[in-house]
C-alpha positions as CSV (number, residue, x, y, z in Angstrom):
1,X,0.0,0.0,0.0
2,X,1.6,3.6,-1.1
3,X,0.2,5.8,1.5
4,X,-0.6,9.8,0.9
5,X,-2.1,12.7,2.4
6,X,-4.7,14.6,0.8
7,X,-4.8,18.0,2.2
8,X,-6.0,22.0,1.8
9,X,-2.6,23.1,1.6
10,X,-3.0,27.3,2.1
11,X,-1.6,28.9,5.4
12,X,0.3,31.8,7.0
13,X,3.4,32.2,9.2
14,X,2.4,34.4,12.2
15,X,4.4,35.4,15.5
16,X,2.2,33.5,18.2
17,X,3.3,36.3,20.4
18,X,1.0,39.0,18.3
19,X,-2.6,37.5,19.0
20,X,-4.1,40.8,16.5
21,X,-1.7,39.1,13.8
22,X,-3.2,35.5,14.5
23,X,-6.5,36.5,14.3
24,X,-5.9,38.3,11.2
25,X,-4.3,35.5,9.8
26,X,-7.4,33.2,10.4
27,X,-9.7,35.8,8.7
28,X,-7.6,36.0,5.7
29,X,-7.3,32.2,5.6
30,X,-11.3,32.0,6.0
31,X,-11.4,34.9,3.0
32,X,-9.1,33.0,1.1
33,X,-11.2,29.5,1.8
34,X,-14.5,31.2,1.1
35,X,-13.5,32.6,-2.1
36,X,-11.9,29.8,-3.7
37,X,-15.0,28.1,-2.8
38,X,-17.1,31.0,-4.4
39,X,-15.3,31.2,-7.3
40,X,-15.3,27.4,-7.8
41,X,-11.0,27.2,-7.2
42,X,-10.9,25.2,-4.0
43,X,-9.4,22.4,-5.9
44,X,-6.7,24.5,-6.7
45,X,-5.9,24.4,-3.1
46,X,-5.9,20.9,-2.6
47,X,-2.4,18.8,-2.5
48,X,-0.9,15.2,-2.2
49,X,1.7,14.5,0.2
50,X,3.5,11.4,0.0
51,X,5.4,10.2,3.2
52,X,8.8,11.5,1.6
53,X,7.4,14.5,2.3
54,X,5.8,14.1,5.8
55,X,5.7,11.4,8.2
56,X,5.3,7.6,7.7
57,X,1.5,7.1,8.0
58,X,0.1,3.7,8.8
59,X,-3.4,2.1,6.8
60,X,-5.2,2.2,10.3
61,X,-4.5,6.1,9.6
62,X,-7.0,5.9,7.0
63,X,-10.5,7.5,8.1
64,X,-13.1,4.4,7.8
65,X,-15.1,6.1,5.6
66,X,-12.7,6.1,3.0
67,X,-12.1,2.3,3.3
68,X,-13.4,0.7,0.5
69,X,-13.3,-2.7,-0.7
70,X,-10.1,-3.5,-3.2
């Protein structure tokens, strides 16, 4: 099995220390979010991550309602 992670892949670096810029980050993301959706671009967003590029995942990682049959 060749494990991935499917993932909305949009973000912003803040300084935890500055709460004003942490809250303004999570507007912007939700702006960002809402307009992709509104404009039909969300998939845009959307990535694959294999485990070269993250950590080793295991198949009991896999949400159950993904599980299908092979």
């Amino acid at each position: 099995m060749n494990l991935a992670k499917v993932c909305v892949s949009h973000h912003y670096i803040v300084d935890l220390d500055n709460a004003d810029m942490v809250e303004e980050a999570k507007n912007a993301l939700y702006e960002d979010i809402m307009n992709s959706v509104k404009y039909n671009e969300l998939f845009s967003c959307i990535d694959v991550i294999t485990k070269e590029d993250s950590k080793e995942w295991a198949d009991t990682d896999i949400p159950e309602f993904l599980s299908v049959a092979e």
